[in-house]
C-alpha positions as CSV (number, residue, x, y, z in Angstrom):
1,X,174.2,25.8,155.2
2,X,170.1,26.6,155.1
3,X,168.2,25.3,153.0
4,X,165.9,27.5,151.0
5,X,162.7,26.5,150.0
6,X,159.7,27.5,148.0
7,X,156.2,26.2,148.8
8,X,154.2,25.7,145.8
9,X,150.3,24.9,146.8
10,X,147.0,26.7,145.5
11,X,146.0,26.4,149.2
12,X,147.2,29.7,151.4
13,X,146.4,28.0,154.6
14,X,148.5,25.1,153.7
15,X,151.7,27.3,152.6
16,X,151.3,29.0,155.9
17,X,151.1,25.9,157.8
18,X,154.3,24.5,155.9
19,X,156.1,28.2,156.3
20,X,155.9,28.2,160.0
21,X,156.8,24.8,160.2
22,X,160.0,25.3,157.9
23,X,160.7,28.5,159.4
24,X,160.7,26.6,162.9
25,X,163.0,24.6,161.9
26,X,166.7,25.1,162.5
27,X,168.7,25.1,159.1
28,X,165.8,25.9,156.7
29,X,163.9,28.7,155.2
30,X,161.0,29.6,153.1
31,X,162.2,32.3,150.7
32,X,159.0,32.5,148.2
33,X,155.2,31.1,147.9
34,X,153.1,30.4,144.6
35,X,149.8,29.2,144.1
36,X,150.5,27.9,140.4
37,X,153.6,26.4,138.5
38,X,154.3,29.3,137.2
39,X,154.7,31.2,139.9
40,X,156.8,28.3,140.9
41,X,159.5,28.7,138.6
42,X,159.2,32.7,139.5
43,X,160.1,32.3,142.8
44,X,162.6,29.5,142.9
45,X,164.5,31.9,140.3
46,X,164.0,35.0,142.7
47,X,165.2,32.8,145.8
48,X,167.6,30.9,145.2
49,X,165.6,28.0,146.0
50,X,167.4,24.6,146.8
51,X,164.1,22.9,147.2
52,X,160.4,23.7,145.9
53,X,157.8,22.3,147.6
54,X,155.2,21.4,144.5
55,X,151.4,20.4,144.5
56,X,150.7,18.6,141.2
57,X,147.1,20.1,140.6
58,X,147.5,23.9,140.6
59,X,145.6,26.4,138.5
60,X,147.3,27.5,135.2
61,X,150.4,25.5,134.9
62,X,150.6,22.9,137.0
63,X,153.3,20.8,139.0
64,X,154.4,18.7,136.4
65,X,155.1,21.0,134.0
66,X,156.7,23.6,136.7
67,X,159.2,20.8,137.5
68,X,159.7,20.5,133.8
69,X,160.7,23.5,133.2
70,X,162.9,23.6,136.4
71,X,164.9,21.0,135.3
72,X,165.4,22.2,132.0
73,X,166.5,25.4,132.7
74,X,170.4,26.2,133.3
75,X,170.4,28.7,135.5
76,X,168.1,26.4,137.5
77,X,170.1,23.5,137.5
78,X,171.1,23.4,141.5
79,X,167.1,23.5,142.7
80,X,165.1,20.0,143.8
81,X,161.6,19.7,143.6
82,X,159.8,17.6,146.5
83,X,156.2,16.7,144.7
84,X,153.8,17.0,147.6
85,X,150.4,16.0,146.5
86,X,147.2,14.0,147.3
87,X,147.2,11.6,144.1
88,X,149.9,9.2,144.9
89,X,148.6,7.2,141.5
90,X,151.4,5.7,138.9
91,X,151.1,7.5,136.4
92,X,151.9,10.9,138.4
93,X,154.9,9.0,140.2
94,X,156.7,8.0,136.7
95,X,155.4,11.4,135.2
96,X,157.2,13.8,138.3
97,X,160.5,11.5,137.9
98,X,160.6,11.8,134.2
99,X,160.0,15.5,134.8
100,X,163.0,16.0,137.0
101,X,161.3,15.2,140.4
102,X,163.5,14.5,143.2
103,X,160.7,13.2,145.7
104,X,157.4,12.4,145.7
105,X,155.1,12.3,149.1
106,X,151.4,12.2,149.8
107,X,149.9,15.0,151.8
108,X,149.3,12.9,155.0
109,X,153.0,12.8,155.8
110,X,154.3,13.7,159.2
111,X,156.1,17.0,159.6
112,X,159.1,14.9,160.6
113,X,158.6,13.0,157.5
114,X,158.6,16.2,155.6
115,X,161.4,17.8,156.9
116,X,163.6,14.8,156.4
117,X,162.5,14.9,152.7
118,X,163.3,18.2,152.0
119,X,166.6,17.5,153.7
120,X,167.0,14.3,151.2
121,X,166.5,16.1,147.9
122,X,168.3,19.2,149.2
123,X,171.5,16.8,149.8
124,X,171.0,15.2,146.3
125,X,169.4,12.1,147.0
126,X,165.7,10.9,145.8
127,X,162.9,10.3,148.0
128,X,159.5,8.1,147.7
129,X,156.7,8.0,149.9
130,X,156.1,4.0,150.5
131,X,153.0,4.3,148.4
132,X,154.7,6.3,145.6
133,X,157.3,3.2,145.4
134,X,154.6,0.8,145.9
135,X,152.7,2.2,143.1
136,X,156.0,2.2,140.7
137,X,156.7,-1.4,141.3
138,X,153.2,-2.3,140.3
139,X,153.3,-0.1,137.5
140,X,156.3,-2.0,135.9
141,X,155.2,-5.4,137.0
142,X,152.0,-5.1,135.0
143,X,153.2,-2.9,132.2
144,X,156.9,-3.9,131.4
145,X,158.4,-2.1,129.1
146,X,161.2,-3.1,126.7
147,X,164.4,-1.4,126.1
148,X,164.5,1.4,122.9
149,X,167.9,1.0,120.9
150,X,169.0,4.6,122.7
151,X,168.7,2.9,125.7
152,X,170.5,-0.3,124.9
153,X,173.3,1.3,123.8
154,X,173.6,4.1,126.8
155,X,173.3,1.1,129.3
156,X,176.0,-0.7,127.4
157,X,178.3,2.1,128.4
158,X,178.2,1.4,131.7
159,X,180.9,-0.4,133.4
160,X,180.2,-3.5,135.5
161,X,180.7,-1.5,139.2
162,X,178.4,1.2,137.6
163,X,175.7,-1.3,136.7
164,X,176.2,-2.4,140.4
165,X,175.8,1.0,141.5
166,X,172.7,1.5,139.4
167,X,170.8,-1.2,140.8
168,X,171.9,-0.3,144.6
169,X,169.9,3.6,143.7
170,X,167.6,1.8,142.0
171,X,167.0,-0.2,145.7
172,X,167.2,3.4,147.3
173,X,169.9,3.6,149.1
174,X,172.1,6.2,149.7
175,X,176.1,6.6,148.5
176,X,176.9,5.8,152.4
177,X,174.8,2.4,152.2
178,X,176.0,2.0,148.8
179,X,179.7,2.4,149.7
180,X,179.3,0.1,153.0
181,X,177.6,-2.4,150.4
182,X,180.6,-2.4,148.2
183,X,183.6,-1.6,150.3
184,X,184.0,1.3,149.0
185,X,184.1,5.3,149.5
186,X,181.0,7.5,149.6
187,X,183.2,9.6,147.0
188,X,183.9,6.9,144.7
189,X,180.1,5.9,145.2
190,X,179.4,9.6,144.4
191,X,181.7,9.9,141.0
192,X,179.7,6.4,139.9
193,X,176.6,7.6,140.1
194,X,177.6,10.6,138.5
195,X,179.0,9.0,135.8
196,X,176.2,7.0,135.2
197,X,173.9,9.4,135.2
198,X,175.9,11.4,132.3
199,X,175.9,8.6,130.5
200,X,172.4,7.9,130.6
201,X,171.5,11.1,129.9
202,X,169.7,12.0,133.3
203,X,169.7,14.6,136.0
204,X,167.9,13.0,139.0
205,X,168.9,9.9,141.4
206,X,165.1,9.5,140.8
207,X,165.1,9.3,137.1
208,X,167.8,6.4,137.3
209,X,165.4,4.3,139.4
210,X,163.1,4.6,136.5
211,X,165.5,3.7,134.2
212,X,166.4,0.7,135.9
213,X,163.7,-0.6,136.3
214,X,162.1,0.0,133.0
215,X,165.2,-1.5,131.3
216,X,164.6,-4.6,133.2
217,X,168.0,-4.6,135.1
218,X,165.6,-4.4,138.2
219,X,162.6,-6.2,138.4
220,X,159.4,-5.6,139.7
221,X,159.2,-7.3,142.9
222,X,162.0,-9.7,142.6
């Protein structure tokens, strides 16, 4: 199957370089550019998009609130949004998961490094630069947050194994390192996570790292 994929960047020569590089590459395909969040959404509709591509600071609407509405809309439901952007800070790292972010990498990644991320989100997964993770555990060390009563009793649904499972994504792995972990299959690891996430009212791998950590069930640096 290719993977389609918007680039969204206010920088032409930068979409170019990303298109050939894409287009290069066995198994992928650019099907639309934008220079703003709107145009984002535009495109991504038009294409078919699996993956957009998405700067954070674009003219008009920006990143964050392009992936917003991504991820709220139904008939958009299917596409991943890779933030690629030059402020790795923590507030834009909590702010793209929350908005339905499936990656986030900094602008000096290799085109390796890019190509396996877009491979990564397309598949489902989530993806952090190590600076974007970095930045998340620090964020939670020195600001923890405690639980709302929503989010007491939404983790209290979860079964023991899916609490396991929770704090396995929350360590980033995949459902293959998960299910090796646990001696169990990547499908069962699969319907888990999938159950958790309906349970916790989420759409994103990403979002669920969030989530545990925020709750506490991981902690910072421990």
């Amino acid at each position: 199957m290719t993977i389609r994929v918007v680039l969204a960047d206010d920088q032409a020569l930068l979409r170019a370089t990303f298109r050939l590089l894409i287009d290069a590459t066995p198994g992928m395909t650019v099907v639309g550019e934008a220079a703003d969040g709107r145009e984002a959404v535009e495109r991504a509709r038009a294409g078919r998009a699996d993956v957009v591509v998405m700067d954070i600071r674009m003219p008009g609407v920006d990143g964050l609130a392009a992936t917003r509405t991504i991820a709220e809309a139904d008939d958009l439901a299917g596409v991943r949004v890779l933030i690629l952007t030059t402020f790795e800070v923590d507030e834009y790292v909590v702010e793209a998961l929350w908005a339905g972010a499936s990656g986030f990498l900094g602008k000096g990644v290799s085109p390796e490094d890019l190509l396996t991320a877009i491979r990564v989100v397309a598949a489902g997964d989530c993806l952090l630069s190590p600076t974007a993770t970095r930045g998340l555990i620090a964020r939670f060390r020195s600001q923890p947050r405690a639980l709302t009563t929503h989010q007491h009793e939404r983790l209290a649904e979860l079964t023991p194994r899916e609490r396991e499972v929770l704090v396995l994504v929350a360590a980033g792995l995949s459902n293959a390192d998960i299910a090796a972990r646990l001696y169990l299959s990547p499908l069962t690891v699969k319907s888990h996570v999938g159950r958790t996430m309906t349970k916790l009212g989420v759409r994103d791998r990403a979002q669920l790292v969030v989530i545990a950590y925020e709750s506490g069930l991981v902690r910072a640096g421990g």
